[in-house]
C-alpha positions, 0 to 999 in steps of 0.5 A: 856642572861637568867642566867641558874644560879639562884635559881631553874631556871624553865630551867632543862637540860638533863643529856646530856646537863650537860656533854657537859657543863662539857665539854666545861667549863673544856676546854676538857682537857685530863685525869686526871694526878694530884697527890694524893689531898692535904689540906691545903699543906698536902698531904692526902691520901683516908684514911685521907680524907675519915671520919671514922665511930666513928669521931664525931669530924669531920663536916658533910661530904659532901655527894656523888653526886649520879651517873647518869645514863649512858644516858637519853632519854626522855620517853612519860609521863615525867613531864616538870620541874621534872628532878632532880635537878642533871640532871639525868633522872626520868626514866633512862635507861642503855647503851648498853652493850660493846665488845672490848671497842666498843658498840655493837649497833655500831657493823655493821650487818652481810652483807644480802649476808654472807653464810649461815649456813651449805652450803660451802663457793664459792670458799672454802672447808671449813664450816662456823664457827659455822654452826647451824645443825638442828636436824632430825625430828624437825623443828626451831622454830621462836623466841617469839615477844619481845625475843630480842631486838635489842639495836638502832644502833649507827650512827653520828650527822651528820648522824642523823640530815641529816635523814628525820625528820618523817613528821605528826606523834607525835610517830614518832617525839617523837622517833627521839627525844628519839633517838637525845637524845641517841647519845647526851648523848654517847658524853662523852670523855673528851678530846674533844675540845669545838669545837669538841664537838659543832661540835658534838652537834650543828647538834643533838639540831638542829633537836631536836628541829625541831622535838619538834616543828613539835609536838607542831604544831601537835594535840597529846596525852598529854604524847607526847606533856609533850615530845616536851616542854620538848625537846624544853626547853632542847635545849634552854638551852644547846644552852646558853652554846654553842652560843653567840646569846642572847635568851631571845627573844626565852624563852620569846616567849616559856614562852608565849606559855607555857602560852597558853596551856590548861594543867595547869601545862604547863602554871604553867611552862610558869609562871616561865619561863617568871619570871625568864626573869625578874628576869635576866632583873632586875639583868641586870638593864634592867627592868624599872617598878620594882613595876610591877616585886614585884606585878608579884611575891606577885601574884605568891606566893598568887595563887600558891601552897606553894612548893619549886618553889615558894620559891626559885623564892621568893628567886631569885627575892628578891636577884635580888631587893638586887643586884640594891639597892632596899633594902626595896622591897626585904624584902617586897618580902621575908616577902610575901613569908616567911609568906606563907611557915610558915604555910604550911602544909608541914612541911619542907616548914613551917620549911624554911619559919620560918627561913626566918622569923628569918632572916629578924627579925635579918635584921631588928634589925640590927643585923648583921651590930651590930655584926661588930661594936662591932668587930670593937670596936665602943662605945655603939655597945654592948648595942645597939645590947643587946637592939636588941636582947631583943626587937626581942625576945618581937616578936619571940620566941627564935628559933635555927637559931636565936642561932646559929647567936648568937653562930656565933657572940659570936665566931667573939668576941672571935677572936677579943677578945672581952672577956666581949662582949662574957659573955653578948652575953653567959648571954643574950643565957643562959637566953633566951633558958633554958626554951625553949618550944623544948627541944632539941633547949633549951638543944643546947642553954644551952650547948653553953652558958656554953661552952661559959663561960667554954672557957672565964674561961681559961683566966688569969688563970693557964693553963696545958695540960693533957693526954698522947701522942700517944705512950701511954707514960705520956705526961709532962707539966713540960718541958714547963713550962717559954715558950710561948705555942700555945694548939691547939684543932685539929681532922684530920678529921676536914678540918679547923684545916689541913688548920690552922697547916701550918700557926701554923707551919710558926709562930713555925718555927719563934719563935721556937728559942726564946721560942715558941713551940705548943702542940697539944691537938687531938681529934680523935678517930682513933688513927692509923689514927692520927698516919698515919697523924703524920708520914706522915705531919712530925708535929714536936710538941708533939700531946696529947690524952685522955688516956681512949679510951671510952673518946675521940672526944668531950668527951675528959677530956681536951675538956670538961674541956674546953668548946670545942664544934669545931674546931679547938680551940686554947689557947695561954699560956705565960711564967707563964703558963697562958692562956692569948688568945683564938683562937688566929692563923695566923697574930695576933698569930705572932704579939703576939709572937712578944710582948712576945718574941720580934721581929725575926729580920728585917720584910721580905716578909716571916715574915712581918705582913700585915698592914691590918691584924694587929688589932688597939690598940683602947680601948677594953672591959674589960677583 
């Protein structure tokens, strides 16, 4: 079956078709009854899952998905492949209006028989409700063309498909398909079962698509035409998700006549069609000639234009490549591709397509199969992957996707603690991107070179924590002075550090008795926020603040004393009071615990330490 999944499928789906998808891959539950969301096993309310205006602590929030509209029928003039990616209409049109929960398209009309108006009812001396009483003199006026209009009304699947599809008229099929479309998209209840909701449905596509290709046997204008392929495609694609039966054969035989029509945008649509059938073959290793495959798609990057089409089909066919082994074609593809998008001029594509290239140049280097070595302790790895990096920088100049790899590895090398990895890795940024040619990309470099080194200074050194706690009140170093002291870096508007307190709350209430404690260092700017998270989590560490409201976030004395540029970052103390790990959390924080205070007792499933979380005493590079 044709995978609807891959990257911008040239299979679009109407908004109705989304819903029924919904639909069936929720399994039609009913109403939603969960109790309030929670992180990480915090019970967060909208106030701590929402982020506040002034937390630039936090990451970037996702954003909302827009709201669809209410339904979607298919105007004439509706381009094939330009729905939005969300599924939403180009021109979307609103619902009818509702009395009494029920649409007033659906109300019956008054029977031709009712009374009319100021004559008695047979039978009744009583007047019509609301009898209209013309005045003397003057006569009813009729009522402008295109005054009211009078919303279709709502009638069954079964009903509508059971209707005589209009024969040997273009508008009229283009109508009944517009119409198929209304009723597709007022199925909307949730608590129908799948096959309610195909019984619904299977009737609808049907003559929808009856109707579609009753047009494309017609001669019609070419807005009505854009209609019928439009509706053809749709029915395809929703049928996936509703019957067993494998239809390649269908899209490919759609694809080729796609192909065939005089509009070059309908045989651009084909083209992608047919492509995306190979794409799936080649997934399914069911394409044999895979030479022919590239060529089909270094052809398409070198007649089409460069847009956001193209590049992601370069994207779907080299991940394809890369799911049977065919390592070297897929890279070959991707650089066909990348090379094109680079100088496009289209600044945004020419942005995509220099980031390609940067990957493939660190694929090349063997960059990311380096960065695990050197995790792993493998002799040499760090030299081998300091020579990498020269040698690619000797092609391409420093850019900002490069640094932030390079920012992503120095981070791996922290956690395993690769402390002397991590200055040559901050050395090798520090050189390369101080005199950048952007000087926004060189001002990110040197900052996270020089918070790099900031955080590796902590170490073996003394370690204090200053500010005061959320009251207001001095916070006191002194009182933990002979105990082992996780400091933790945290904002509540950063989901990674709600998802890290409970495993530091584990290991606290382990080692709490044998001198272990946590502070926290918070880096929220809303304090009634923090407050409220406090309260409500029950952390029972003391949380420590900037005491000057104007120096919070980032920009907090203990954040840039450390070089803290995210979050959440932890600094182990031992019993001197000296900073001895970074970023040490979870079974490895546990596991160091237990060489400084000793073991909590005999290993139980709610204390043992994995055997392959446990890090290997190999060597390691100086500290």
């Amino acid at each position: 079956m044709l995978d609807l999944f891959s990257p911008r499928s040239a299979v679009h789906m109407t908004r109705a078709g989304i819903v029924l998808l919904a639909l069936v891959a929720s399994g039609c539950g009913g109403p939603n009854n969960s109790e309030a969301p929670k992180i990480g096993g915090f019970e967060v309310d909208d106030s701590d899952t929402s982020p506040s205006k002034s937390a630039p602590v936090a990451t970037r929030p996702a954003q909302p998905l827009p709201k669809q509209a209410a339904s979607t029928p298919r105007p004439s003039g509706v381009t094939v492949g330009s729905v939005p990616a969300n599924g939403t209409s180009a021109t979307p049109t609103t619902q009818p209006p509702t009395a009494g929960g029920k649409s007033i398209a659906s109300i019956p009309a008054k029977p031709a028989n009712a009374s009319k108006p100021n004559t008695a009812s047979s039978g009744s001396g009583t007047t019509p409700r609301e009898a209209v009483v013309t005045p003397p003199g003057k006569s009813r006026q009729p009522r402008p063309r295109g005054s009211r209009v009078r919303p279709p009304q709502s009638v069954s699947g079964e009903q509508l498909s059971a209707q005589d599809i209009p024969e040997n008229s273009p508008k009229k099929l283009q109508a009944f398909i517009e119409r198929v479309d209304l009723e597709l998209a007022r199925i909307t209840d949730p608590r129908m079962s799948p096959d309610a909701v195909r019984a619904k449905v299977m009737p609808l596509l049907s003559s929808k698509l009856t109707a579609a290709e009753k047009i494309l046997g017609l001669p019609s204008e070419e807005p009505i035409r854009e209609v019928a392929l439009k509706a053809k495609l749709d029915v395809l694609t929703q049928l996936q998700f509703l019957t067993a039966e494998d239809l390649t054969p269908k899209f490919r035989e759609f694809g080729q006549q796609l192909r065939k029509e005089k509009n070059a945008k309908f045989a651009r649509q084909g083209r992608f069609v047919l492509l995306q059938l190979q794409i799936q073959q080649v997934r399914e290793k069911k394409e044999t000639n895979v030479a022919a495959f590239v060529d089909e798609i270094k052809a398409i990057v070198a007649e089409e234009d460069a847009d956001i089409s193209v590049f992601e089909a370069v994207h779907g066919c080299a991940m394809a490549l890369e799911g049977i082994g065919r390592h070297e074609l897929a890279q070959d593809v991707l650089f066909t591709g990348a090379t094109k998008f680079a100088q496009s001029e289209d600044p945004r594509m020419a942005i995509e397509g220099n980031i390609m290239l940067d990957h493939l140049g660190l694929t090349k280097a063997k960059f990311f199969n380096l960065v695990e070595m050197v995790v792993a302790g493998r002799q040499g790895a760090m030299e081998e992957l300091t020579g990498s990096i020269q040698t690619l920088f000797s092609t391409r100049e420093p850019s900002r996707y490069i640094l932030r790899n390079l920012a992503g590895a120095a981070a791996q090398f922290e956690i395993a603690e690769r402390y002397q990895e991590c200055r040559d890795l901050f050395e090798i940024m520090s050189k390369s991107y101080t005199d950048h040619s952007d000087p926004e990309v060189a001002e990110e470099g040197t900052n996270l070179a020089n918070n790099g080194k900031k955080r590796l200074n902590l170490l073996g050194k003394p370690f204090a924590v200053e500010g005061v706690q959320v009251d207001g009140k001095p916070f006191d170093w002194t009182k933990y002075r002979k105990k082992v002291v996780l400091v933790e870096f945290w904002a509540t508007t950063n989901a990674g550090c709600v998802e890290e307190i409970p495993k530091i709350k584990q290991a606290y209430e382990l080692y709490k008795d044998k001198g272990f404690t946590v502070v926290g260092v918070n880096l929220d700017e809303d304090t009634q926020r923090l407050n409220r998270f406090l309260v409500r989590n029950q952390i029972p560490w003391e949380t420590v603040i900037s005491p000057d409201p104007k120096t919070r976030g980032y920009n907090s004395p203990m954040a840039v004393r450390c070089g803290v540029d995210q979050l959440p970052f932890l600094v182990l103390v031992d019993q001197q009071g000296v900073a001895i790990a970074l970023n040490t959390a979870d079974f490895s924080l546990r596991e160091k615990l237990r060489d400084l205070l000793g073991p909590v007792g005999p290993e139980t499933p709610g204390n043992a330490i994995p055997k392959s979380q446990r890090r290997p005493r190999g060597p390691r590079g100086a500290r």
